[in-house]
C-alpha positions, 0 to 999 in steps of 0.5 A, a space after each residue: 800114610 799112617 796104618 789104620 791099626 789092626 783088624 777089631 776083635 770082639 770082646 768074645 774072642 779075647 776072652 776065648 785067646 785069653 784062656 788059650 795056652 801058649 804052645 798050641 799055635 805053631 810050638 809056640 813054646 818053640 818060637 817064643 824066643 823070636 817073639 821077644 826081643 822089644 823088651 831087652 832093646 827097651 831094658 838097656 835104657 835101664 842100665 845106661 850111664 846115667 844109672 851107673 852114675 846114681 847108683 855108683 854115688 848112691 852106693 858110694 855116699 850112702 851105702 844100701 840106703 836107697 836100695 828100696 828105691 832101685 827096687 821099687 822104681 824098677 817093679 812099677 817100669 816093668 808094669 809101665 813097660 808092659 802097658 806100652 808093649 801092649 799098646 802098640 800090638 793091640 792098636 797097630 801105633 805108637 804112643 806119640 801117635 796116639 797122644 797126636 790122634 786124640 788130644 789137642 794140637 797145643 797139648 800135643 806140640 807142649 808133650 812133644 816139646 818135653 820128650 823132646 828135652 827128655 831125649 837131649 838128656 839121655 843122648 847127654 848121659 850116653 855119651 859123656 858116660 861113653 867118653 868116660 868108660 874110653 878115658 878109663 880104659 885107653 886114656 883118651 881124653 873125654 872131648 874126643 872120646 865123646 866123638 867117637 862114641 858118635 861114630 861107633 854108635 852110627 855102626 849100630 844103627 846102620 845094623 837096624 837099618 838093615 834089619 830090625 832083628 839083627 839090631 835087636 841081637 846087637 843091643 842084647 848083646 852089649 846089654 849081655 856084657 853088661 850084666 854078665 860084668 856085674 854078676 861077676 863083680 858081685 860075686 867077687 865083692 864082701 857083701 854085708 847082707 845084713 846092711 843089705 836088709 837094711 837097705 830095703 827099709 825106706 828113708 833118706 839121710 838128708 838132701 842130698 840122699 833125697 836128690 840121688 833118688 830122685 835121680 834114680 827114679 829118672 834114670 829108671 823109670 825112663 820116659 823115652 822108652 815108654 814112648 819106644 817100647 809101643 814103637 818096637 812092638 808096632 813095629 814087629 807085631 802091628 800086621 799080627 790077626 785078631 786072635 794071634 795078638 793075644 798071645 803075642 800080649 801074653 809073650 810080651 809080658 814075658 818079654 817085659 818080665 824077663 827083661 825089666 827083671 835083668 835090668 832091674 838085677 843089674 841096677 841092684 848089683 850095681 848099688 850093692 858092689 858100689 857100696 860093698 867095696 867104696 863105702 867107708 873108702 877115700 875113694 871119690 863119689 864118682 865113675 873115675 873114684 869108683 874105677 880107681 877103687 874097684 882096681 885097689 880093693 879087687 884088683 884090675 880085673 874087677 876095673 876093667 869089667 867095670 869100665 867095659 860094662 859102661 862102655 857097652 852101656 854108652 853104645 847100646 843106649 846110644 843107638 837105642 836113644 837116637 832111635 827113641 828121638 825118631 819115634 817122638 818127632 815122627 809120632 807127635 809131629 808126623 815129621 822125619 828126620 835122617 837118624 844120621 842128622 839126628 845122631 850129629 844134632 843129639 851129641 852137639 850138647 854132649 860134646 859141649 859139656 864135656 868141653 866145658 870140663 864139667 864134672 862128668 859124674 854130676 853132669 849124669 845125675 843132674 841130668 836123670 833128675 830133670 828126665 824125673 820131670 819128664 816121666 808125668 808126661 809119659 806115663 799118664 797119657 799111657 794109663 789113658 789111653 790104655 784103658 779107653 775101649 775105643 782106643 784099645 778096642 778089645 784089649 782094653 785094659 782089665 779093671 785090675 790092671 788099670 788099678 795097679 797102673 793108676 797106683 803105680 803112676 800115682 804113687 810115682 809122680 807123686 814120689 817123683 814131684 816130692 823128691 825133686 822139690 825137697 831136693 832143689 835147696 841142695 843144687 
């Protein structure tokens, strides 16, 4: 049976818990580090392979010249991401949940239809992007290493399955190797800053610029977590009392700050270290050109880290991916499925492209730009429903943030729907 939600809280009571700091219940300043955690599960679909594959090209072609584009898709996901952290404490249920309570049966079947594509998509960009970082670093060829990613990633999820927060300390930590190999790459690359500064300004250089960010934008602001992040914090905090979810909100936002901040980070070093070492190089556009080049400009530490980062990147959005599939189906369509059947249905089409000898690189940027058609299907149903009271009761959006949200998803799918249009006459 589905959870009726929390208990209701007055207005006036929110507006009391609103002004209350947050150390006076139990040292929450002592026990906010085991109130976070939903945020940086969530984030490591920021840095998956398929954003190692766009911002690698985008650096590689064009240098900084997208730069904006990482930025400002990465500052509206962290608004989306807080909105959907939110929902899911303050309504006791996920996104999916709530589009299937309050919208039509054919519009509920169509949305799930689409998350469902989206879900594909990202399963495709895991695991290719996984066979590629075990072709680099063991030579294993990209069929085989594709199947093994699908093993190594049942291991992870059998971690959640014994218990949520142990998932979570996993997850952090591939997503810690992650950025602790682009810091150091970053460090040790000849960044011309005032290209840098340049790559703040926005404007494109023709179709093809106009197609990475596209993909950009889809492997961003990605559709499968907005719909995870609600699941993760109903999860942990959906039995929280009235006025202790006010402070679990203002700790998620810190979670969501902090979290999208890193991933954010780590999209920006990644574009910037591809453009300071392969721009201007014969390197190829790609994750093996790339590899290639990082070891012949920065010697085979600097591949290695690199190789490594996509590898933790393929099993961490792996595992986080075929959990975001369960929330869908159980949320749209109230059916389960074992996440083992899941995983095994999710890398037959991974499997099939990689046989198929399909480029891999491309194979991950064209697959981020049809998860940007995705994202109008997450986001405004997220807008929607959070700043309707009966759905939110109390902590129904502030006029402000439903603002922000509208210009932000506006401005987006706007962006978004120019983009992959401008850019289908170069596919």
């Amino acid at each position: 049976m589905d959870s009726q939600g929390p208990e209701p809280v007055t207005p006036a009571e929110v507006q009391r818990a609103r002004k209350v700091p947050l150390h006076p219940l139990g040292r929450m300043r002592q026990r906010m580090v085991g109130l976070m955690g939903p945020a940086f599960v969530a984030a490591v679909a920021y840095v998956d392979p398929g954003n190692f594959a766009t911002n690698v090209e985008s650096g590689a072609r064009f240098g900084f010249l997208l730069l904006w584009v990482v930025l400002c898709a990465n500052v509206v996901a962290m608004l989306l991401q807080y909105l959907s952290a939110k929902l899911g404490i303050a309504t006791g249920r996920n996104l999916p949940e709530l589009c299937r309570d309050h919208y039509r049966r054919p519009v509920v079947w169509g949305l799930w239809l689409q998350a469902e594509i989206v879900v594909i998509m990202t399963d495709l960009a895991e695991f290719i992007g996984g066979a590629v970082a075990l072709n680099l670093l063991f030579g294993i060829p990209l069929l085989q290493g594709g199947v093994l990613i699908a093993v190594a990633s049942f291991v992870v999820l059998a971690i959640r399955t014994a218990r949520q927060r142990r998932f979570e300390a996993a997850i952090t930590g591939l997503l810690a190797v992650i950025v602790g190999a682009f810091l150091y790459q970053l460090l040790n690359a000849d960044v011309p800053y005032g290209g840098l500064a340049g790559g703040l300004v926005p404007r494109f250089e023709g179709s093809a610029s106009v197609l990475l960010a596209a993909g950009i934008v889809g492997a961003t602001v990605m559709p499968h977590a907005v719909y995870l992040h609600s699941a993760l914090t109903q999860e942990r905090f959906a039995d929280a009392p009235g006025l202790l979810r006010q402070t679990l909100i203002k700790a998620q936002r810190m979670d969501v700050i902090l979290a999208m901040g890193v991933a954010g980070l780590v999209n920006m070093a990644m574009l910037v270290s591809a453009a300071s070492i392969l721009r201007g190089t014969d390197a190829e556009p790609t994750l093996h050109g790339a590899y290639a080049q990082f070891g012949e400009s920065s010697g085979p530490l600097m591949a290695l880290l690199f190789a490594i980062a996509l590898l933790a990147s393929g099993l961490a959005s792996s595992s986080v991916g075929v959990y975001a599939g369960q929330v869908v189906m159980q949320g749209f369509l109230r059916r389960r499925i074992p996440l083992s059947l899941r995983r095994l249905i999710a890398v037959v089409p991974a499997l099939a492209v990689l046989a198929f000898g399909v480029d891999p690189t491309q194979a991950l940027v064209l697959s981020q730009v049809v998860l940007s058609f995705g994202i109008p299907f997450a986001l405004i149903p997220l807008l929607l429903l959070t700043r309707r009271p009966d759905v939110m009761g109390a902590w129904v959006n502030r006029r402000a943030t439903t603002l922000a949200a509208a210009c932000a998803t506006t401005v987006i799918v706007a962006l978004n729907v120019v983009l992959v249009f401008l850019a289908l006459p170069s596919l």
